[in-house]
N, C-alpha and C positions, 0 to 999 in steps of 0.2 A: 720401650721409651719411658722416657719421667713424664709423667702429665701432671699439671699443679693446676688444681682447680681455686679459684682466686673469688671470693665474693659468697654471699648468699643465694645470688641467682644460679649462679652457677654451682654450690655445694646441697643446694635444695634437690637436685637431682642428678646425684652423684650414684645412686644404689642404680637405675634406669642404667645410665652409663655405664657403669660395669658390665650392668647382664646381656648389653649390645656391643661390646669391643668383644673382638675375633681372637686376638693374642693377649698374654701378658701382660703387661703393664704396672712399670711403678706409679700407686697414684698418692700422692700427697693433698692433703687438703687444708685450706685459709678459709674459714669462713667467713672472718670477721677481718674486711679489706685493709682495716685500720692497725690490725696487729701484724700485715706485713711485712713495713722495716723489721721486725722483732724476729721473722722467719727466714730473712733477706735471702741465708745461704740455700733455702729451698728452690730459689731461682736460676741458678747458678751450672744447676743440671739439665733445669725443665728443658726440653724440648717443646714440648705444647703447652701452653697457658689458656685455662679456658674459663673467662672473666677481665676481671679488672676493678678498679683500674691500677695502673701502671703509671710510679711516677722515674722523672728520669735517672734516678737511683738505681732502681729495680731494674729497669732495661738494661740498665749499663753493664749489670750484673747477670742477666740473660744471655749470657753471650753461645746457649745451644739451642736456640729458641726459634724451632722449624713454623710455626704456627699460633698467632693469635685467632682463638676464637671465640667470639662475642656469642653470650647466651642470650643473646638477644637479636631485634631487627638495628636498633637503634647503635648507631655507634661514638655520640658524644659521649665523651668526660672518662672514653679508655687509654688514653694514654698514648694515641695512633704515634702522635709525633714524636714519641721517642725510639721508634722502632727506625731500627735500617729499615733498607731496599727489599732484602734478600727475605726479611719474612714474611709471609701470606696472613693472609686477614680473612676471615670470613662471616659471617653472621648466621641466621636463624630465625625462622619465623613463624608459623604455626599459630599467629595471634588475631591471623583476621577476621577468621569464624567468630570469634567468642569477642572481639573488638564491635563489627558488625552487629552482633544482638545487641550490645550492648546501644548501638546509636540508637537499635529502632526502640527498644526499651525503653529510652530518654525522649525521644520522640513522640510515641504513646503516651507516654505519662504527662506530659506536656501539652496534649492535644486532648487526652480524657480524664484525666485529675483525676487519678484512682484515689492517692492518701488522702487526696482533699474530701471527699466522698466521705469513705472511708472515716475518717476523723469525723465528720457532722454524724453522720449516721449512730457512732459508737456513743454519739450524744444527743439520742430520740432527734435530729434535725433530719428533714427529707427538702434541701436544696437543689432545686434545678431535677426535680422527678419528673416524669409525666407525666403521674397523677392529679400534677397542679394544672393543664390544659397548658402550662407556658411557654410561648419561644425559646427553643434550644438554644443552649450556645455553647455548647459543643463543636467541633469539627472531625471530620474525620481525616486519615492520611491521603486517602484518593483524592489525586488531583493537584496536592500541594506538591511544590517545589521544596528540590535540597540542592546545593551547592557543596562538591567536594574540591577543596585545593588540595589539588595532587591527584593523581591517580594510579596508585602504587597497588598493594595487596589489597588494602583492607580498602580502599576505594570500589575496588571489582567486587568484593563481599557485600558491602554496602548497598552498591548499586543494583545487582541481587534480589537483594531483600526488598529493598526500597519499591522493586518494579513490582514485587510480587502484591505490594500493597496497592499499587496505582498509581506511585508517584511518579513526578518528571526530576529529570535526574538532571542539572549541570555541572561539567568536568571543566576544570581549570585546570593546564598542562603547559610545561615548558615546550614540550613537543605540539606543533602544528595538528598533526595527525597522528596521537599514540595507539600502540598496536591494542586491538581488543578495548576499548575503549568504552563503548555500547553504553554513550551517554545519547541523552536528548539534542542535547544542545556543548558547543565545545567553543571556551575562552582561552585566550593565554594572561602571562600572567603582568602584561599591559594593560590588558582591558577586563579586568574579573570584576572589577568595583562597578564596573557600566552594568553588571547584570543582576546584581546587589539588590537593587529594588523588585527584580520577582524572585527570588530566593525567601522561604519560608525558614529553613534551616540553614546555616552555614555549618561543615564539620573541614576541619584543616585534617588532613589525611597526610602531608606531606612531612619529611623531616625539617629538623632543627639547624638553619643554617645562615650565614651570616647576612644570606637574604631575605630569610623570612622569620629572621626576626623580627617583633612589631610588626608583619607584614598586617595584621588585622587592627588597626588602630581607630583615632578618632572620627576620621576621613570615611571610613567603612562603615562604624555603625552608626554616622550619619545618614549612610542613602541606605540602610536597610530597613523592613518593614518594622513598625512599632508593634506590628504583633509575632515578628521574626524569635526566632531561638539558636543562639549559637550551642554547638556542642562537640567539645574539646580533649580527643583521645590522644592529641598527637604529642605535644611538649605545649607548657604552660605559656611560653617566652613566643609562642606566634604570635598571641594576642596579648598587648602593653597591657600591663596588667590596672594601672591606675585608671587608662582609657575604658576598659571593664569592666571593673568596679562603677563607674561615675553612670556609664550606661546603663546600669542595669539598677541603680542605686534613683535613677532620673528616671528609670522607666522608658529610656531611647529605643530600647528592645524589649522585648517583654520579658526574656529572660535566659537561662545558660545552665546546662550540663555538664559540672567540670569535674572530670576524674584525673587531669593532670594540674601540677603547681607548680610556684615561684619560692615555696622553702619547704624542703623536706625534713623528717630526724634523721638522726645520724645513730641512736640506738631505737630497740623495739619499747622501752617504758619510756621516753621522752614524748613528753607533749609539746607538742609541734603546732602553732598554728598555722595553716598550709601557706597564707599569703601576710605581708604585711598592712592589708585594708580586710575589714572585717564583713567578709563575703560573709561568712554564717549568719550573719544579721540579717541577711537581704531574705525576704519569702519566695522570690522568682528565681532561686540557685537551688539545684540538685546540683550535692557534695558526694562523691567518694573518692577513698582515698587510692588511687593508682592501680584501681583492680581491672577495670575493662578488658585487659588480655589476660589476667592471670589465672585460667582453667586449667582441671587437672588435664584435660586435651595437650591445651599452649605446652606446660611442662614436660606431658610426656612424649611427644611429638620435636622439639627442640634437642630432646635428650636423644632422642633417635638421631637425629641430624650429626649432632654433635661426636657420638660415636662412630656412626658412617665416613664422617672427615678424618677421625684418626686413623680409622682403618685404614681409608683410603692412603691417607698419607706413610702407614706403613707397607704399603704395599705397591708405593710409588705411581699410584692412580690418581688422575683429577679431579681437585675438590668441590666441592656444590656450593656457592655460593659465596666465591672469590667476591672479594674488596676491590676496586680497585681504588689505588691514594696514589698521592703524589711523591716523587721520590725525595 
């Protein structure tokens, strides 16, 4: 088969690929998604495309194209709608482990101010020691409440870890009763904002869809606690970004872990500032840039996956982790 690897996510772990496909294979590669019209006739043969995105040029031109497969969980901004009926879609995930430390990481740091420390200390200051007799004001994670919308992969990772600390765990689910759930407490997604006021953490677990976008807005970090922390692995566009910014800029929350944005680059030397409101101004924002899933685990674990589907696909076996869309 032609396999045409499309994108950076997907050409980062192309060597993995190989050395798990069974048969043969022609593999072509696009790193750079942007130089694709320029490669068009590479399409032309693919059978499998494993990336994106795909504009409706390229589709049109796919016309042996057994399989789209997303190197990723996520499947905004691939191109879904250009595809017939007839091709399969699949994703990949392996990011909930290393998504998950990352909450409780943000979590920690927010509840024990390690850089804050840290920074006085490297400056002879000994703030909030014990040595000074003083009231703590510190917290620890036992006992506080977190709120996950959704409860997909990295919500059951989350929740996990979260127990393992002592916390109380609230799940928001379209589902009345989702399978394996093993939250404390369980809302839909009618009434989640009514539970807002004991929620210490909000983390949006769920994807990017034309329902939940803004689903986190003004309205929400109204009734959340003034000493609450959102933190933000899922897509930027849950939470209005301006409604955000004002929050946390007003002190309506105490503060936000954001590892996803509202503007990305488009090359690796472009300075990019992530949003159009100047979050790095704010002191109650921990900033990184889109790394929360991306261990060498996530990569080489997807790459497994990813190989597995082609096999399977050549060998006329059912795939792991069908799409399903609308025709």
């Amino acid at each position: 088969m032609h396999i045409l690897l499309l994108g950076r996510m997907a050409t980062v772990a192309q060597q993995t690929i190989r050395a798990h496909l069974e048969a043969e294979h022609e593999i072509s590669v696009i790193r750079d998604a942007a130089d694709a019209p320029r490669a068009a006739h590479l399409f032309e043969t693919a059978e499998v495309i494993v990336g994106g995105p795909l504009t409706r040029d390229l589709a049109a031109r796919a016309r042996c194209l057994r399989l789209l497969q997303a190197p990723r969980a996520g499947l905004d901004n691939l191109g879904l709608e250009w595809l017939p009926p007839h091709v399969l879609v699949a994703n990949t995930f392996h990011h909930e482990t290393s998504i998950a430390e990352h909450v409780l990481m943000a979590m920690l740091m927010f509840a024990r101010r390690p850089a804050e420390y840290d920074r006085e200390l490297r400056r002879g200051r000994w703030p909030g020691s014990c040595i000074w007799g003083e009231p703590p004001a510190m917290p620890v994670l036992e006992g506080a409440s977190v709120m996950l919308l959704g409860l997909g992969h990295i919500a059951r990772e989350i929740t996990r870890r979260a127990r393992a600390f002592g916390m109380r765990v609230i799940g928001v689910s379209r589902n009345s009763q989702p399978k394996e759930a093993q939250v404390d407490q369980l809302a839909g997604y009618d009434s989640w904002r009514d539970c807002l006021p004991a929620a210490d953490f909000l983390v949006p677990t769920c994807p990017l869809t034309p329902r939940t976008r803004g689903l986190i807005g003004r309205e929400a970090f109204a009734r959340m606690k003034p000493s609450a922390v959102l933190i933000n692995v899922a897509r930027a566009e849950i939470a209005d970004e301006r409604a955000l910014f004002e929050a946390l800029r007003d002190r309506v929350i105490a503060g936000a872990a954001l590892d996803v944005w509202y503007q990305y680059p488009r090359l690796p030397d472009e300075v990019c500032p992530p949003s159009r409101f100047p979050f790095h101004e704010l002191p109650n924002v921990l900033l990184t840039p889109h790394v929360s899933g991306w261990t060498r685990q996530t990569v080489e674990g997807r790459a497994r996956d990813i190989a597995e589907n082609i096999n399977r696909l050549e060998k006329g076996l059912p795939l792991h982790n069908l799409v399903r869309r609308d025709d």
